[in-house]
KENU-247283 format. One record per atom (N, C-alpha, C): residue in three letters; atom name; z, x, y. Coordinates in steps of 0.05 Angstrom, whole numbers, plus 5000, padded with zeros to 4 digits. Example, Ala and Ser with C-alpha at 12.3 -4.5 7.8 and 13.67 -1.06 7.14 Angstrom:
2
+------+------+------+------+------+
: code : site :   pz :   px :   py :
+------+------+------+------+------+
:  ALA :    N : 5156 : 5264 : 4886 :
:  ALA :   CA : 5156 : 5246 : 4910 :
:  ALA :    C : 5156 : 5264 : 4934 :
:  SER :    N : 5142 : 5257 : 4955 :
:  SER :   CA : 5143 : 5273 : 4979 :
:  SER :    C : 5157 : 5258 : 5001 :
+------+------+------+------+------+
//
This chain:
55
+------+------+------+------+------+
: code : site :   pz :   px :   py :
+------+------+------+------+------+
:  UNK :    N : 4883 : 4864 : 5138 :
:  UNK :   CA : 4876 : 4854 : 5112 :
:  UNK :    C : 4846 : 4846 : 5110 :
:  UNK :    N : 4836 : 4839 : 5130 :
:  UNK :   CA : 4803 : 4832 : 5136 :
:  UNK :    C : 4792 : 4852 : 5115 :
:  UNK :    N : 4794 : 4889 : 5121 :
:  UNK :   CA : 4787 : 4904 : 5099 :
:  UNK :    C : 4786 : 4903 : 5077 :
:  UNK :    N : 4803 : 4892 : 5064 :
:  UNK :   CA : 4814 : 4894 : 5034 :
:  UNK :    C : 4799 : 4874 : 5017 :
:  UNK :    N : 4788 : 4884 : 4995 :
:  UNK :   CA : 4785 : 4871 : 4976 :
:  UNK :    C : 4795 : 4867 : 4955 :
:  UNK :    N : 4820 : 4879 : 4954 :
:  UNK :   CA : 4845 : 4874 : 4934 :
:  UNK :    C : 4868 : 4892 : 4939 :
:  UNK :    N : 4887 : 4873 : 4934 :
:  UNK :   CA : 4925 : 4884 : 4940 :
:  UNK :    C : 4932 : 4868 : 4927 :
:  UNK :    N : 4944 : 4894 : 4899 :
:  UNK :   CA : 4968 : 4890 : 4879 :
:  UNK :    C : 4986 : 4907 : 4887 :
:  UNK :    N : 5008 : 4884 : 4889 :
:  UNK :   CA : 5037 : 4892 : 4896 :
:  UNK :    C : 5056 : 4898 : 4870 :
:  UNK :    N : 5068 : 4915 : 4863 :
:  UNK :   CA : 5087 : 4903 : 4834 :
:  UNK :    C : 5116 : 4919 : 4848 :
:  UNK :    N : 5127 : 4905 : 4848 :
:  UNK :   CA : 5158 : 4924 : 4856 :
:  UNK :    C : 5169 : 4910 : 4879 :
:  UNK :    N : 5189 : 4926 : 4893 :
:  UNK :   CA : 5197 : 4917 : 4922 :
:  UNK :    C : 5185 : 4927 : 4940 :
:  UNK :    N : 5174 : 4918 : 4959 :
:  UNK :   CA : 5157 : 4934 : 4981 :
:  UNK :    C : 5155 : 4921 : 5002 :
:  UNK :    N : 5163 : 4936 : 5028 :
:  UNK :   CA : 5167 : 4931 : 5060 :
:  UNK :    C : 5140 : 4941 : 5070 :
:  UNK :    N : 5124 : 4930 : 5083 :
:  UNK :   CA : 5108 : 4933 : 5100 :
:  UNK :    C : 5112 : 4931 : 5133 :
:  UNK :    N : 5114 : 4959 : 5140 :
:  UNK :   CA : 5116 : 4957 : 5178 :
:  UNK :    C : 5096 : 4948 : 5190 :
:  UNK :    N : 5096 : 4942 : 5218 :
:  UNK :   CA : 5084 : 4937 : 5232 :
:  UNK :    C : 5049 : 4938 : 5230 :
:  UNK :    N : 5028 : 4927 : 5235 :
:  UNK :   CA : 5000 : 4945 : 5232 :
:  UNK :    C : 4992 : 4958 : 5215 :
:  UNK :    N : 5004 : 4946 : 5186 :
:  UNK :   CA : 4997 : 4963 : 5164 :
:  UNK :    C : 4958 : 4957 : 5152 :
:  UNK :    N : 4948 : 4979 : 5151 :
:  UNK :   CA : 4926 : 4967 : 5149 :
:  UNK :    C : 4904 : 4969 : 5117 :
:  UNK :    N : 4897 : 4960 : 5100 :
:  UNK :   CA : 4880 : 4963 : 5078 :
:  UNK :    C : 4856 : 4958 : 5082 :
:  UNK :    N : 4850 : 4978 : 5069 :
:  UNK :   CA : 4818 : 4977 : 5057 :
:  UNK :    C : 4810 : 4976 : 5028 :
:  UNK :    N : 4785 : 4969 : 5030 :
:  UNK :   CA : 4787 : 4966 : 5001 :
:  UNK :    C : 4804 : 4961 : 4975 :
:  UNK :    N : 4811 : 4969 : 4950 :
:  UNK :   CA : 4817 : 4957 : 4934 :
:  UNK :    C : 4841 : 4979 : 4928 :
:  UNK :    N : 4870 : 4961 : 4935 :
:  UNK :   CA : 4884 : 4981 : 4928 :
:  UNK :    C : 4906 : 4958 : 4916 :
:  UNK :    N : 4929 : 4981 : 4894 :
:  UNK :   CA : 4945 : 4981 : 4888 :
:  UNK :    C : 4969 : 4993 : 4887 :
:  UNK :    N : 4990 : 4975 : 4889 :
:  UNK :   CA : 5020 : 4994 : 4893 :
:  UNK :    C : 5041 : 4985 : 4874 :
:  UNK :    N : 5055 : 5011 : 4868 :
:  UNK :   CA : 5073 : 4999 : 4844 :
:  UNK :    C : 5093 : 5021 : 4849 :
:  UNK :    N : 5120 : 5011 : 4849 :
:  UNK :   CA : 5148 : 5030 : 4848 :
:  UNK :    C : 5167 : 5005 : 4829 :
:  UNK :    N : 5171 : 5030 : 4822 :
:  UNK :   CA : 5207 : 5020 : 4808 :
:  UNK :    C : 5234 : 5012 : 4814 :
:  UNK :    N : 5238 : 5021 : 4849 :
:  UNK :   CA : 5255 : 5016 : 4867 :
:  UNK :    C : 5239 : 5015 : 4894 :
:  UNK :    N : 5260 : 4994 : 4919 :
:  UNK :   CA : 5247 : 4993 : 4936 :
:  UNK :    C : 5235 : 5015 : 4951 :
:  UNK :    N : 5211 : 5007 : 4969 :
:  UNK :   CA : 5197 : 5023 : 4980 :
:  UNK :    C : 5186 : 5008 : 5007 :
:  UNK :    N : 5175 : 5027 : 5030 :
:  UNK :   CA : 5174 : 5018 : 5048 :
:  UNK :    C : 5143 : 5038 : 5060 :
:  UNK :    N : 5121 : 5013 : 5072 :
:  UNK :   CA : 5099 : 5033 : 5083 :
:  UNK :    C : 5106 : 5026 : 5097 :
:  UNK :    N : 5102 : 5055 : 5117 :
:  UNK :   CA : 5106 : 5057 : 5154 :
:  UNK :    C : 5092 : 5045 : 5167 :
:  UNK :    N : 5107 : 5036 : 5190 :
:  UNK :   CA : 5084 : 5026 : 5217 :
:  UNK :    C : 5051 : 5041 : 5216 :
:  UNK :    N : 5029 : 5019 : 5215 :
:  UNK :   CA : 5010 : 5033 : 5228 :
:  UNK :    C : 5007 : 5050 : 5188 :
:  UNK :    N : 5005 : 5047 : 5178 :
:  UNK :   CA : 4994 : 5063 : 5162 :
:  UNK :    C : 4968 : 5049 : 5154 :
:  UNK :    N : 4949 : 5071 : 5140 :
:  UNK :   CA : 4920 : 5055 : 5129 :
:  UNK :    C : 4932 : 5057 : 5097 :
:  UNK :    N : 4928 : 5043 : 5094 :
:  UNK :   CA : 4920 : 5046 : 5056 :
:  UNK :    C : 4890 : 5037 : 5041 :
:  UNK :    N : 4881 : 5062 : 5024 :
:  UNK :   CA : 4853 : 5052 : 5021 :
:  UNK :    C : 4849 : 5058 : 4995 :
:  UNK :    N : 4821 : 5053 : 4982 :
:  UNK :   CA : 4828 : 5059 : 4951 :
:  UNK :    C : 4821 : 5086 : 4952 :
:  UNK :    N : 4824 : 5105 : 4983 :
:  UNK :   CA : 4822 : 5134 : 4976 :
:  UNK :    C : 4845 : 5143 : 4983 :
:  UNK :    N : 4863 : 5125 : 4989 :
:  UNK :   CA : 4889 : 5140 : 5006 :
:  UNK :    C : 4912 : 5152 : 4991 :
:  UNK :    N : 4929 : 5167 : 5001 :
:  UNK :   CA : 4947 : 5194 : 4970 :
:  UNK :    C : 4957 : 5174 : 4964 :
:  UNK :    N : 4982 : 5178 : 4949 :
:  UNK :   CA : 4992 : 5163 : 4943 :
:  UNK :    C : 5031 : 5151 : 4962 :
:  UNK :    N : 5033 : 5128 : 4966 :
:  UNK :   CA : 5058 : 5130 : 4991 :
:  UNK :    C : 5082 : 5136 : 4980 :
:  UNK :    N : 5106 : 5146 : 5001 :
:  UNK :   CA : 5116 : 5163 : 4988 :
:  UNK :    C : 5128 : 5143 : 4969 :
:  UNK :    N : 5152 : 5158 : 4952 :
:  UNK :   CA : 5170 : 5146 : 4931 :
:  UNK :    C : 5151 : 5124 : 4906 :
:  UNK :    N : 5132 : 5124 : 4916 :
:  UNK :   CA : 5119 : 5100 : 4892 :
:  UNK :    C : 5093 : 5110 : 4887 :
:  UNK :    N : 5071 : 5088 : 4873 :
:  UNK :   CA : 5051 : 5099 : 4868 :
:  UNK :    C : 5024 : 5076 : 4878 :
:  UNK :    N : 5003 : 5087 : 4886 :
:  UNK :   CA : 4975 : 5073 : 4895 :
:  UNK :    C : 4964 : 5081 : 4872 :
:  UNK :    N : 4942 : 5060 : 4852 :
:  UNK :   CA : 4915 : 5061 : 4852 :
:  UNK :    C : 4894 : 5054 : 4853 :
:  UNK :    N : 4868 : 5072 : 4856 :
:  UNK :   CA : 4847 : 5051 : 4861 :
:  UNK :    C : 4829 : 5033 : 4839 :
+------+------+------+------+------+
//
């Protein structure tokens, strides 16, 4: 989280292990969702599955 300069959460959302952000991101689903161990999320990163990132 040191990275990040912003995380909007809206929905249900599991974060695994070492999840890591950068910069300015956003996540939003309509049902739960879950980022994998060890993932980056950045305001360039696709979008994770079942829900939506933006930057």
């Amino acid at each position: 989280m040191r990275k990040a300069t912003a995380l909007r959460v809206e929905g249900d959302w599991t974060f695994g292990k070492g999840v890591e952000v950068i910069g300015e991101v956003s996540l939003e689903a309509s049902s739960a969702q879950r980022v994998g161990p060890g993932a980056v999320l950045s305001d360039q990163a696709e979008t994770p599955a079942g829900g939506s990132a933006h930057a």
